[in-house]
C-alpha positions as CSV (number, residue, x, y, z in Angstrom):
1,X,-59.5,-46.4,39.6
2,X,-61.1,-47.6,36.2
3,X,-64.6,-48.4,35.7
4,X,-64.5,-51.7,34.1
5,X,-62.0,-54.4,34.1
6,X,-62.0,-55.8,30.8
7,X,-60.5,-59.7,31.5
8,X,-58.7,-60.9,27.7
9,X,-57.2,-64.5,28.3
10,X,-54.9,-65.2,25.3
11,X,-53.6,-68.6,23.9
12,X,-52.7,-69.2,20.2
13,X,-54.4,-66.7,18.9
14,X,-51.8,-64.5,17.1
15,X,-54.0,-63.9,13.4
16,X,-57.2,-62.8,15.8
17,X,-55.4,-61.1,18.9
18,X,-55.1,-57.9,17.1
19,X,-58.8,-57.3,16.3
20,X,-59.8,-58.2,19.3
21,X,-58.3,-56.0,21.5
22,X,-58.2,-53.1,19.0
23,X,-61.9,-53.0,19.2
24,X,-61.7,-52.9,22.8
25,X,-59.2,-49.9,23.1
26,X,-61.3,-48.2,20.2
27,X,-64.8,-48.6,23.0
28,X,-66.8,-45.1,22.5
29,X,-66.4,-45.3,26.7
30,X,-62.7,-45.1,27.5
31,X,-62.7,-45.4,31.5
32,X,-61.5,-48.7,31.6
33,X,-58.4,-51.0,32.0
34,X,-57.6,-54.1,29.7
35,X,-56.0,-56.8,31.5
36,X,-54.6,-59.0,29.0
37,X,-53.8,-62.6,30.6
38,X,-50.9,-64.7,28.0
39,X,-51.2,-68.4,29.6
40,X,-47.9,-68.9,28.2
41,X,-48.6,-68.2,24.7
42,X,-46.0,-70.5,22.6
43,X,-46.7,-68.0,19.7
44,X,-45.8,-64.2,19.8
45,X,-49.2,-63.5,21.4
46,X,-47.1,-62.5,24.7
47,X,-44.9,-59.7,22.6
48,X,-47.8,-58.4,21.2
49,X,-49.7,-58.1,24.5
50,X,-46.5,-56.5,25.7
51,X,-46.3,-53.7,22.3
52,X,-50.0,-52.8,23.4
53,X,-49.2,-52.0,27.2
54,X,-46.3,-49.9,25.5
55,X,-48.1,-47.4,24.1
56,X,-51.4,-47.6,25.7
57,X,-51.5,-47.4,29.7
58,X,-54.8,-48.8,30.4
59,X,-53.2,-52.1,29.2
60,X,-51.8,-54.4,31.5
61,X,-50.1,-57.8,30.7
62,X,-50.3,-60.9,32.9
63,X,-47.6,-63.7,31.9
64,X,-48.4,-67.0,33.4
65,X,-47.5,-70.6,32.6
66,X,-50.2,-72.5,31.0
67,X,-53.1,-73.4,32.7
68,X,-56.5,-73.3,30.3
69,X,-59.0,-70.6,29.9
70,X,-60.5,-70.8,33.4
71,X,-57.1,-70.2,34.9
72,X,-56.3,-67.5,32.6
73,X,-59.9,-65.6,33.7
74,X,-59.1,-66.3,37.7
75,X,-55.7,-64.6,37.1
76,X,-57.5,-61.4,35.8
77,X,-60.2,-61.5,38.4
78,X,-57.6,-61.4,41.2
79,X,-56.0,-58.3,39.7
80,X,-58.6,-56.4,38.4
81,X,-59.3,-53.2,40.2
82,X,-62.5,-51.7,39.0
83,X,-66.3,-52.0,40.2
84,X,-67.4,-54.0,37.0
85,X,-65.7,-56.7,35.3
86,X,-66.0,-58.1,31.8
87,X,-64.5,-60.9,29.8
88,X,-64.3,-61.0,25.7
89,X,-62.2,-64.1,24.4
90,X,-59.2,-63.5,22.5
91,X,-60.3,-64.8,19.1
92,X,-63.6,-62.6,19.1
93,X,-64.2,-59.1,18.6
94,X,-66.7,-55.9,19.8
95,X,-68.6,-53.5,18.9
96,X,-67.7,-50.1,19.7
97,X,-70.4,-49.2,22.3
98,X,-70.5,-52.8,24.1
99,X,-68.8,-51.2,27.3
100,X,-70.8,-47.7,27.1
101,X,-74.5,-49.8,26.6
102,X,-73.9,-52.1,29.4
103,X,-72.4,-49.8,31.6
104,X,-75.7,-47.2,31.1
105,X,-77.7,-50.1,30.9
106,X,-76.2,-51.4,34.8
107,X,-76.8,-48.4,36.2
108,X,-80.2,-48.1,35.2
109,X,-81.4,-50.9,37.3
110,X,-78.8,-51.0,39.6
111,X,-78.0,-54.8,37.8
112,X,-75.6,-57.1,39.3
113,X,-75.2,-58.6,35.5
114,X,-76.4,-57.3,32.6
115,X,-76.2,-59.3,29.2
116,X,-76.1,-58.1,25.6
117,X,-77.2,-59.8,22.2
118,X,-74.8,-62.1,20.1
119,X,-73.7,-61.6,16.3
120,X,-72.4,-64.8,15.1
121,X,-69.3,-64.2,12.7
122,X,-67.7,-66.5,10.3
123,X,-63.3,-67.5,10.8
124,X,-63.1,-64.2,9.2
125,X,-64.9,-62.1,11.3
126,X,-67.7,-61.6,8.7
127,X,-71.5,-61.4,9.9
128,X,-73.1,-64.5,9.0
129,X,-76.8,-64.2,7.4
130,X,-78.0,-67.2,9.4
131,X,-76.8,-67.4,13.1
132,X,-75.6,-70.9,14.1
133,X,-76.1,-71.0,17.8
134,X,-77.8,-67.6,18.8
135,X,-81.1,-66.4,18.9
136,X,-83.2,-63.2,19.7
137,X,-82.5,-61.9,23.4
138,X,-86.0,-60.5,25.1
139,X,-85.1,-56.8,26.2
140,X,-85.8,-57.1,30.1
141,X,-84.8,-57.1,33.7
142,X,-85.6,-58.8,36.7
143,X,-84.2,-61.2,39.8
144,X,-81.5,-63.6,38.9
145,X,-83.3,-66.5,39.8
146,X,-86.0,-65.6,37.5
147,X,-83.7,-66.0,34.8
148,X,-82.6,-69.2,35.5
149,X,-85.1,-70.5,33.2
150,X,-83.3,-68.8,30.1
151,X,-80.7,-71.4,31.3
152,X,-83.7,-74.3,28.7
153,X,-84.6,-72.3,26.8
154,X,-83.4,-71.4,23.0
155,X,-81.5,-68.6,24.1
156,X,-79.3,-70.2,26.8
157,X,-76.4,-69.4,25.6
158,X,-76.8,-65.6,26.7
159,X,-77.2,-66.6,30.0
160,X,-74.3,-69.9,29.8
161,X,-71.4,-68.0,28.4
162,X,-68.9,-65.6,30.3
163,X,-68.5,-63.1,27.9
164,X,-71.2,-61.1,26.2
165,X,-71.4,-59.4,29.9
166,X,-70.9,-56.8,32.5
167,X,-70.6,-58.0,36.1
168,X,-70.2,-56.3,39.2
169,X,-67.2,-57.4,40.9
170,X,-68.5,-58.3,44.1
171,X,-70.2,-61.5,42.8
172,X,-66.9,-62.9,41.9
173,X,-65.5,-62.4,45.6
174,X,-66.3,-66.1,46.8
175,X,-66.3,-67.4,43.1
176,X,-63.7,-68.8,40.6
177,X,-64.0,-70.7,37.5
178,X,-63.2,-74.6,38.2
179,X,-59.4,-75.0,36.6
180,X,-58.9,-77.6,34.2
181,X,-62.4,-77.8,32.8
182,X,-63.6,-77.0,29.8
183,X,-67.4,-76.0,29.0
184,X,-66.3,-74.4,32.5
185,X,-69.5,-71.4,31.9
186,X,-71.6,-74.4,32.7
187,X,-70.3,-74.8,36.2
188,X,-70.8,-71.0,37.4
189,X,-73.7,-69.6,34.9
190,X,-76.4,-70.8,37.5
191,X,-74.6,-69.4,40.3
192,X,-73.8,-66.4,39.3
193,X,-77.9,-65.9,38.4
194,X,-79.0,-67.7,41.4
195,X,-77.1,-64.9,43.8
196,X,-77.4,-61.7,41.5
197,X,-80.2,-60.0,43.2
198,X,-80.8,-58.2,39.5
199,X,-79.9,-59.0,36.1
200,X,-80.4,-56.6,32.6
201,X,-80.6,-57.7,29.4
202,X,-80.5,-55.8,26.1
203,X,-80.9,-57.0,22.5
204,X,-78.3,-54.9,20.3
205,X,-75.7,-57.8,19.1
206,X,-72.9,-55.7,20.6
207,X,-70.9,-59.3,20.9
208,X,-69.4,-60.2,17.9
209,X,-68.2,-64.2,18.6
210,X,-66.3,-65.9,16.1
211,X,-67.3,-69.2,14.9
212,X,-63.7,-71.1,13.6
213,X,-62.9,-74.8,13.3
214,X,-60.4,-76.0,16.1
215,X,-62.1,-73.9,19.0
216,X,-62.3,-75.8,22.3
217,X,-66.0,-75.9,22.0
218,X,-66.4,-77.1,18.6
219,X,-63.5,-80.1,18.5
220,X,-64.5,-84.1,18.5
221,X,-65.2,-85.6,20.8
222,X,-62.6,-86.6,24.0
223,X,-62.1,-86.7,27.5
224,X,-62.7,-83.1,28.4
225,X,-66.4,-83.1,26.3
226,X,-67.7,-84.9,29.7
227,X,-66.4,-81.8,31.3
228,X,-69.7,-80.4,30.8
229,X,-71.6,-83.3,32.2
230,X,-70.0,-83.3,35.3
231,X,-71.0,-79.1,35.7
232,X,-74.6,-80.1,34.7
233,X,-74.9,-82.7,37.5
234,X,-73.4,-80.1,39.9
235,X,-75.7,-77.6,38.8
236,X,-79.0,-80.6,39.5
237,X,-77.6,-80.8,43.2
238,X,-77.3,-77.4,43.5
239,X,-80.8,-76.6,42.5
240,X,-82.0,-79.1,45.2
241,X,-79.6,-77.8,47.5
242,X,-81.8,-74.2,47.2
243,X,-84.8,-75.6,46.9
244,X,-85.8,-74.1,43.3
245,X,-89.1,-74.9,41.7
246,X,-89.2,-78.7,41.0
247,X,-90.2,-77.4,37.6
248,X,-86.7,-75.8,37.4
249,X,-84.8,-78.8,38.9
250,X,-87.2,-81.0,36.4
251,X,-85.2,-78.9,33.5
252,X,-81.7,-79.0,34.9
253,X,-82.0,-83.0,35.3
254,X,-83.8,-83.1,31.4
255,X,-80.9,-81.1,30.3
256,X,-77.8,-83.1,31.9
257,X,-78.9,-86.4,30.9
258,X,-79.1,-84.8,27.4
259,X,-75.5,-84.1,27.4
260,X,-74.7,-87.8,29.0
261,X,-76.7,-89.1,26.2
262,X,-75.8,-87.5,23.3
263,X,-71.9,-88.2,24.2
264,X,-72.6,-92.1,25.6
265,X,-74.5,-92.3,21.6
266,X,-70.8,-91.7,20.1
267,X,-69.9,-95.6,21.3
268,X,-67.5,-96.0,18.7
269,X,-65.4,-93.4,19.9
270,X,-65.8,-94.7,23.7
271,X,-63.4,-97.4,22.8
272,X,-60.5,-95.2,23.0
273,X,-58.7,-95.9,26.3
274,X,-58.7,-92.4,28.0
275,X,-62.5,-91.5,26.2
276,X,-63.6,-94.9,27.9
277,X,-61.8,-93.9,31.7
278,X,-63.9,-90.9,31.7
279,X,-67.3,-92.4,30.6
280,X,-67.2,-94.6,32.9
281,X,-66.2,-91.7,35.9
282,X,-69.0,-89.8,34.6
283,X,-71.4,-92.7,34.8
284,X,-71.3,-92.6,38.5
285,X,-71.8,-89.1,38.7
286,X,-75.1,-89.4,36.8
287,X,-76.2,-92.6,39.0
288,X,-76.7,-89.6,41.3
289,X,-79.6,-88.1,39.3
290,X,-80.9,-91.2,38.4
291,X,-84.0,-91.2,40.5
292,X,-84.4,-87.2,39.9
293,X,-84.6,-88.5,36.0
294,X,-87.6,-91.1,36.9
295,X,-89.6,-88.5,39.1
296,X,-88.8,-85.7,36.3
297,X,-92.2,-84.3,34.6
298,X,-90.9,-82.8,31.9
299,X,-89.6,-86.2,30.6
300,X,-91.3,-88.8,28.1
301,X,-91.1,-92.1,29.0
302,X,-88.8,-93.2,26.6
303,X,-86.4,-90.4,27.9
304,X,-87.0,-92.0,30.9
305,X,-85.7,-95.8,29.7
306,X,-82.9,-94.3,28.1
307,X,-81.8,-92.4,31.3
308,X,-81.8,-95.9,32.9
309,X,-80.6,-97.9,30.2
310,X,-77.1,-95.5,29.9
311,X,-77.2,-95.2,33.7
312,X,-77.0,-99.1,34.7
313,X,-75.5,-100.6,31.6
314,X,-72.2,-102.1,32.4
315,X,-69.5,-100.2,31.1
316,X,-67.2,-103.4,29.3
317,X,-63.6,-101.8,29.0
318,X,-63.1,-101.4,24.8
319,X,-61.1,-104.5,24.5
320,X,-64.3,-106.5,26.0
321,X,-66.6,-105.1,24.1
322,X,-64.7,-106.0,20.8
323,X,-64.6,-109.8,21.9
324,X,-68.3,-109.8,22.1
């Protein structure tokens, strides 16, 4: 049995697929299997996958119809064999002792996840001298739930994102990713911390995540953008449902009507038909953490106007809006 069960979905990436797993099958640690997921691949991404598992046996190749990224990962869950599992997108790349440092780095406090540092690359795969999106991660270790708070904080996306991590298998034995979401790391990063009784993180940017135009996280906006709303407003219940710190619910409910505002601001766009639909869904789901917006502490009261503002304004369909 391997050690680590290193999870690749792959979807249109032909001109990146080959870095990406070469730097996995070139780790400094070599106890591991690649499971490399095609969701039906319209490209030659599924031959390729195939000419690796040819000459390298720790390769294996899952062919699947298309389903999206968080049915790709559930496919490689279910058939991964070792102790620890880790996922590293198909259009990003890693460093050559990112499975040997986390795997020490696990084992030395017996951590349930352990999380790494982030070098932000250009299309390319060139370091860039300015990160966009990531920032320094604090060498430390500790509970999960006391690291639910790097969930607000500048750094969140170390402890959002799927990859960029070693987990042990046994926290995904109840847990899936929600299929047919996008921004689906919103919906299980606070679980996965709430229930891990430790998690390890280390600094060295052994993550190496490519920032190119047309990835799912950086297109305009649509239907799917609300995607994340909806996990945030899960993720407020959730905290309530536990009983967290109000300080720590306080943050969660700041956070998600964040998101609802920033995407109910684009009005322009909301007159498209399908954009519209979903506004309007995901305006009832935020009437449910409308009171938990007007007792929050950690919100001005202008916030606070806005929330209600967006959260009772009557949606007009796009073609009643225009008359008026």
């Amino acid at each position: 049995m391997p050690e680590i069960s290193v999870i690749v979905p792959v979807y249109k990436v032909e001109e990146y697929l080959k870095p990406c797993v070469d730097s996995i099958l070139n780790q400094t640690f070599h106890d591991f299997e690649l499971i490399l997921v095609d969701d039906g691949s319209p490209d030659n991404c599924g031959q390729m996958c195939e000419a690796y598992a040819r000459v390298d046996s720790r390769v294996r190749v899952i062919h699947k119809e298309n389903g999206g990224l968080s049915s790709a990962r559930n496919a490689g869950i279910e058939v991964a064999a070792a102790p620890y599992i880790a996922f590293v997108d198909s259009d990003d790349y890693v460093r050559p002792e990112y499975l040997a440092t986390l795997l020490v780095t696990a084992r030395r406090y017996g951590a349930d996840i352990t999380i790494c540092g982030i070098e932000d690359v250009n299309e390319w795969g060139e370091s860039l001298p300015l990160p966009l999106y990531t920032q320094e991660l604090e060498e430390k270790a500790g509970p999960g739930i006391e690291m639910l708070e790097g969930l607000y904080t500048e750094a969140n996306v170390y402890y959002t994102v799927a990859w960029n991590k070693l987990y042990r298998a046994e926290v995904w034995k109840e847990l899936r990713y929600p299929v047919g979401r996008i921004h689906e790391d919103d919906a299980v990063a606070h679980i996965l911390l709430y229930q891990a009784k430790m998690v390890a993180c280390v600094p060295d940017p052994l993550y190496c995540y490519r920032l190119r135009e047309g990835s799912i996280c950086r297109t305009d906006l649509n239907p799917g953008r609300f995607d994340g709303v909806t996990s945030l407003v899960e993720r407020c219940h959730y905290f309530a449902e536990q009983g967290l710190p109000k300080e720590l619910q306080d943050k969660a409910v700041r956070a998600c009507w964040q998101r609802y505002l920033a995407l109910s601001s684009q009005a322009k766009k909301l007159d498209i038909p399908v954009i519209y639909e979903r506004w309007v869904e995901e305006q009832g789901r935020m009437k449910t953490v409308l009171q938990a917006a007007k007792d929050c502490d950690c919100m001005s009261a202008r916030e606070k106007f806005s929330c209600w503002r967006w959260g009772k304004l009557p949606l007009l369909r796009p073609k009643e809006r225009n008359k008026r």
